[in-house]
N, C-alpha and C positions, 0 to 999 in steps of 0.2 A: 585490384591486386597488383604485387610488382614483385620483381626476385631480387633479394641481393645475392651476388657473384662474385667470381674470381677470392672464394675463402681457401684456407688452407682444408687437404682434404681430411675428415673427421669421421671415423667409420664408414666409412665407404661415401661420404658425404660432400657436395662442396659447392650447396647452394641453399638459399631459405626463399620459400613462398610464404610470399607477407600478403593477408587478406584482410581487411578492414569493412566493417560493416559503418556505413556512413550515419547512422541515425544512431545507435547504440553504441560507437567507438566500441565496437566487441572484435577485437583481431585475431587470426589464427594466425602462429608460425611455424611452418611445415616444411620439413627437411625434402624433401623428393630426391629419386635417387637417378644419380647421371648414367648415361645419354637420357633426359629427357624430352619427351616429343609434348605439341597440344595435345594432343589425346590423351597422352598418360597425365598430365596437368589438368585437365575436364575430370578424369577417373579419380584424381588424389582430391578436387574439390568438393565433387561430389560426396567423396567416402569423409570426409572430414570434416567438412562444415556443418554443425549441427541443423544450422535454418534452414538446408536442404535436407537434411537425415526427417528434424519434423515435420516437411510439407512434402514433402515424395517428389520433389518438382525435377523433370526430368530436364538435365541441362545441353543444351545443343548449341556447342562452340564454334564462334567462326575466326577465320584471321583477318583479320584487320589492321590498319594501319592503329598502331601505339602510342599516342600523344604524351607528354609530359605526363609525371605524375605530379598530383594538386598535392596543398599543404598537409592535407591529413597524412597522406600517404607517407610523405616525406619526415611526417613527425615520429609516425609509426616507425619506419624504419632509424631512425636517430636514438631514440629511447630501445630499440632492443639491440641497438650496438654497441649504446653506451653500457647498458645492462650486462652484457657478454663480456667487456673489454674488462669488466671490475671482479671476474672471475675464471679471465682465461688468458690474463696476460701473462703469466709463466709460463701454462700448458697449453700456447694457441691452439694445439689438434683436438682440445676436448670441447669443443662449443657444441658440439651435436649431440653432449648428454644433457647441455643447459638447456635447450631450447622449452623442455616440456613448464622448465621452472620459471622461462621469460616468459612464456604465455600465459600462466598464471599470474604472474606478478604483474604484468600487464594488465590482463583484465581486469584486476582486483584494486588497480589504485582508480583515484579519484579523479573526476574528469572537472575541470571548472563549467566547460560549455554545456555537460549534460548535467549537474549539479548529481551526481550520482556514477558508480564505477559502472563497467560494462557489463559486469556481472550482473548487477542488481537490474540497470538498465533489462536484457533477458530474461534473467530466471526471476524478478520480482523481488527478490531477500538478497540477505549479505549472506555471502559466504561463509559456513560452518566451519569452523578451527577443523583439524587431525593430528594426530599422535599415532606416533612412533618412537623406538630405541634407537640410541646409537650402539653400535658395537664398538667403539673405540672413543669414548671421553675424552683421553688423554689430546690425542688426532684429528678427532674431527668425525663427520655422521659420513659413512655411505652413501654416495650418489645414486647406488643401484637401491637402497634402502628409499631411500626418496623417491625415486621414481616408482617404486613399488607404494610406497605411501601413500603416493598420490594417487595414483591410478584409481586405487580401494576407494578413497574418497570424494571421487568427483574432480580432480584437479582442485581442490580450497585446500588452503594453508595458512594458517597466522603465522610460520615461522619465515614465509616468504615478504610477505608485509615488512616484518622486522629486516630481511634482507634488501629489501627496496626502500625503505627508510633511511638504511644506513650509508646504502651506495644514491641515492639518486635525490634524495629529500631536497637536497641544497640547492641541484640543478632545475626541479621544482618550481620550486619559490622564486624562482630568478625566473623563469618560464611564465609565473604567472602574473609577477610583476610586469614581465613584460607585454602581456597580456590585457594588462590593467593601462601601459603608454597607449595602445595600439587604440582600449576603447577612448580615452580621450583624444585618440587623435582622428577616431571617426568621428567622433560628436563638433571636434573642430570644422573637419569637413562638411557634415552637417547644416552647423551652423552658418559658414562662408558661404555656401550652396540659399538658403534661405537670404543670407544677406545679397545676395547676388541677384536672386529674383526681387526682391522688393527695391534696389538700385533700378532695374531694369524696368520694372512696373512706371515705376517715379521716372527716371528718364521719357519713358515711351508718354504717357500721359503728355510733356513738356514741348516733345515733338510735333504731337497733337495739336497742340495749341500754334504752334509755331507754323505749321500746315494750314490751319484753318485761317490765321491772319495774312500771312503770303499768299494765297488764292481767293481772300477778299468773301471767306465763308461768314468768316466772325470779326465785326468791327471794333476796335479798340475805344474805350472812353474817351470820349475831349472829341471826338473827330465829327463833324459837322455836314450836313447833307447838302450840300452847295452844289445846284447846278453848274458848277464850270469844268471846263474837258479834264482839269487834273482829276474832279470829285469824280468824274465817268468813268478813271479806271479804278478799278477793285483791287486791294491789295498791296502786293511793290510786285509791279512787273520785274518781268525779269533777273527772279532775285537770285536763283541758283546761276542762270548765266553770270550774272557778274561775280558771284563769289567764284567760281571754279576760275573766272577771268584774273582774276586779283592773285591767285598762288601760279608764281612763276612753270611749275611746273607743268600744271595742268595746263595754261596759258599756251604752251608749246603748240601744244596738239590742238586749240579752236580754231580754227578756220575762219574768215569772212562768211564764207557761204555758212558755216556751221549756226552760226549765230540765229540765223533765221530764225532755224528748228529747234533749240536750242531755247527761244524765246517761253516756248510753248510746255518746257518742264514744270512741272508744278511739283514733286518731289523728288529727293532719293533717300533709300532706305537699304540696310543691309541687315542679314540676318545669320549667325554664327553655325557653323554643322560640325557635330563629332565623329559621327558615323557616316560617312567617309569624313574626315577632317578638312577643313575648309570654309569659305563663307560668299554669300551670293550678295551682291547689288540689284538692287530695283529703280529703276527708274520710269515715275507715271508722266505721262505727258496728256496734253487736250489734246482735243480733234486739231490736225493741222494738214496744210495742204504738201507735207510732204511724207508720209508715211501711215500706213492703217493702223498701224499697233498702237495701245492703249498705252503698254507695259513692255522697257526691255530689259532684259535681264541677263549679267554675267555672273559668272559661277565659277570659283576655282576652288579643286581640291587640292588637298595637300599634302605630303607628309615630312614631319618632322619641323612646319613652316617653309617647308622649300615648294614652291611650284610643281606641281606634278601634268595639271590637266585642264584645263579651261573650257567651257562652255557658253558658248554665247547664243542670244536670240537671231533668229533670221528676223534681217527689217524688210518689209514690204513695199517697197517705195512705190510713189507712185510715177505716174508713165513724166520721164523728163523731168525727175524731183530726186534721182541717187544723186547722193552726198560723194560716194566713198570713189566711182569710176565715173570718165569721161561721159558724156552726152551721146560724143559720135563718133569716135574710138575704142568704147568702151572699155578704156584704161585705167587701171586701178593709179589715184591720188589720194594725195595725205587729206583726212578727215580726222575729227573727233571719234565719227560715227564708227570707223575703221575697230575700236576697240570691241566693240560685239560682234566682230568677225569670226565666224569658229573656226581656232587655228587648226592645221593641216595636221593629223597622225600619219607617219608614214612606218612601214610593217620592214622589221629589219631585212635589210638585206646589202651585201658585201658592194654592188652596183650602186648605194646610193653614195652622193659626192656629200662630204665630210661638212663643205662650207654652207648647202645646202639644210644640212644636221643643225650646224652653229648656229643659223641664222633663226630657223624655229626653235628651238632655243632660245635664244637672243629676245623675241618676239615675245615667247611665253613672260619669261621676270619682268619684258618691260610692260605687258600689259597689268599684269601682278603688282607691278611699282605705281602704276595708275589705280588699280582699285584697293589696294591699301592707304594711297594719300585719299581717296575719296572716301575710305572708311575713318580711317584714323584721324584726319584734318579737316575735310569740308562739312560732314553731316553732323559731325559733333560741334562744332563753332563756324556754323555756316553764317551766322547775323554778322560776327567780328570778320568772316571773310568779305563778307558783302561790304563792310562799311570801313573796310582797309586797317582794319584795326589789328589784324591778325597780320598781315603783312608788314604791317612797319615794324610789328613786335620781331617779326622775324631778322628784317636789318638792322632792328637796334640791338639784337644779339650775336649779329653775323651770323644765321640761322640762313642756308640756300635751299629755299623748295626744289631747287633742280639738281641737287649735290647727287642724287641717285641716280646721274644720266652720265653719259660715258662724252666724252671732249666732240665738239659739234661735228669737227672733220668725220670722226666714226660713226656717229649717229648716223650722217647727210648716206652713208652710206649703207645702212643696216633700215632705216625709216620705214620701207619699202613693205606693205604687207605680202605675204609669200601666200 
């Protein structure tokens, strides 16, 4: 339910409670009379909604926080103000004799979603015609005669029909025209959504294969079982190293020492999230003699595509095998490995130093700039990276992998994980 307000006052009137039944489109509109409280709004629902009148259901209201009202709600109240405004735009102070004739007229037209009125929806049948006189032909029927009319008869009217025909048919049809855009434009979505999963099926499948031949699972035709040390290894070693090696960017960040461990990747994978927004990196590695984990993984949420939050794996290294700090200083240096770092949240407060801020900050977009080239450029044309095919394409474009790094001087000084 929801109230429209701020009307001009109409018999002691100057508000409408709009109640809509979601399965029936069956709506009450019910004037209540100001100061109203919850309570006296529980008392008027009570006494006025029929599907409480026939179940006896005794209603026990709380206050609560009031979220937005959804489309029904909104259509509801649209349709009984346009309803008002084609009969009370002379005498704006009489809407509170119309309202019995908007509820009627409401219930009584045609729903497209329910394929049937609200009426019918309820009480089963269409609504019976009534008859009355006017006392003035000449002028026009009495409004008190009408509401007297109705009353007798259950609130049904064909002459209301005819009045909702005349004011609102047009507005209608453009309604459900529009109605008619809305389903082809779910059926698009639909469709995109289905197309998207079978791209993605087909994709993954491809990667599969690409997986199985770089780890030397599955061997390609023509290749020959020749005892010699090249036949001994499996595969193309080292193949994710040298692709991430070949794009300048990533280039930045591999280390000598990185290389080692680095050898030992056998894939990366990335997978999409809506809820929260964002998307994680996988990286599987073999048993290697510098870390336990199988699998590392970062994770950024997002919103709006902006960086919000990063999540990274703790790596286990082992004893005299960290990558990322000194041996025997234990000082934080520049690694690869640096990027699965979980950056530092710090909880506001007026005491923290500003450059401090900037710099995690700083940290977040560029670790973010690193796993978007790893999504967008390496895993999708990781063979063309590996076989420099993708890099030259890039200089024969004037294409820079590093164009999203800020001038070296500022880097040399921001590089620093915090």
């Amino acid at each position: 339910m929801d109230f429209i307000t701020n009307l001009p006052k109409s018999n002691g009137y100057e508000a409408i409670l709009v109640v809509v039944d979601r399965l029936s489109k069956y709506s009450h509109f019910i004037s209540p009379q100001a100061p109203f409280t919850a309570r006296s709004i529980a008392s008027i629902f009570m006494k006025e909604v029929e599907l409480f009148k026939f179940t006896g259901v005794v209603l026990t209201m709380l206050s609560v926080y009031h979220p937005q009202m959804d489309g029904q709600m909104k259509v509801a109240n649209w349709c009984l103000k346009a309803y008002l405004w084609c009969f009370i735009y002379d005498p704006p102070k009489s809407w509170a004799q119309w309202i019995p004739w908007a509820d009627l007229w409401y219930n009584t037209t045609f729903h497209v979603s329910t394929g049937c009125t609200p009426f019918e929806a309820i009480y089963g049948s269409k609504p019976q015609g009534i008859e009355f006189s006017m006392t003035n032909k000449k002028e026009g029927f009495s409004i008190a005669e009408v509401s007297s009319a109705l009353n007798e008869e259950d609130r049904t009217d064909v002459v209301v029909n005819a009045l909702k025909r005349k004011c609102l048919s047009q507005v209608e049809k453009r309604v459900e025209y529009l109605e008619a855009i809305q389903a082809e434009h779910d059926a698009l979505v639909e469709e995109r959504a289905a197309c998207e999963a079978k791209y993605q099926k087909s994709i993954q499948s491809l990667y599969t294969k690409r997986y199985k031949i770089v780890n030397g699972i599955t061997e390609v035709e023509g290749v020959t079982n020749e005892t010699t040390a090249e036949a001994e290894e499996k595969g193309v070693p080292s193949f994710w190293l040298n692709a991430m090696k070949n794009n300048d960017f990533l280039a930045e960040e591999i280390t000598e020492c990185d290389k080692g461990a680095l050898k030992y990747l056998k894939d990366i994978e990335w997978t999409g999230m809506k809820y929260p927004e964002g998307f994680m990196l996988k990286f599987s590695f073999e048993s290697n003699p510098y870390f336990l984990n199988s699998d590392l993984t970062k994770t950024f949420l997002t919103v709006n595509y902006e960086p919000k939050e990063a999540i990274g794996t703790k790596i286990e290294w082992f004893p005299e095998k960290c990558l990322t700090r000194t041996v025997f200083t234990d000082e934080p240096k520049k690694s690869f490995f640096n990027f699965f770092k979980q950056p530092e949240v710090l909880e506001y407060s007026k005491d923290i130093d500003e450059e401090v801020i900037e710099q995690l900050q700083y940290q977040l977009e560029y670790d973010y700039a690193i796993g978007v080239a790893i999504r967008d450029k390496i895993i999708p044309c990781a063979v063309s990276w590996f076989t420099k095919e993708e890099a030259a394409r890039g200089k024969e474009f004037g294409v820079l992998d590093s164009s999203n790094k800020e001038d070296e001087g500022e880097e040399e000084t921001k590089i620093k994980k915090v």
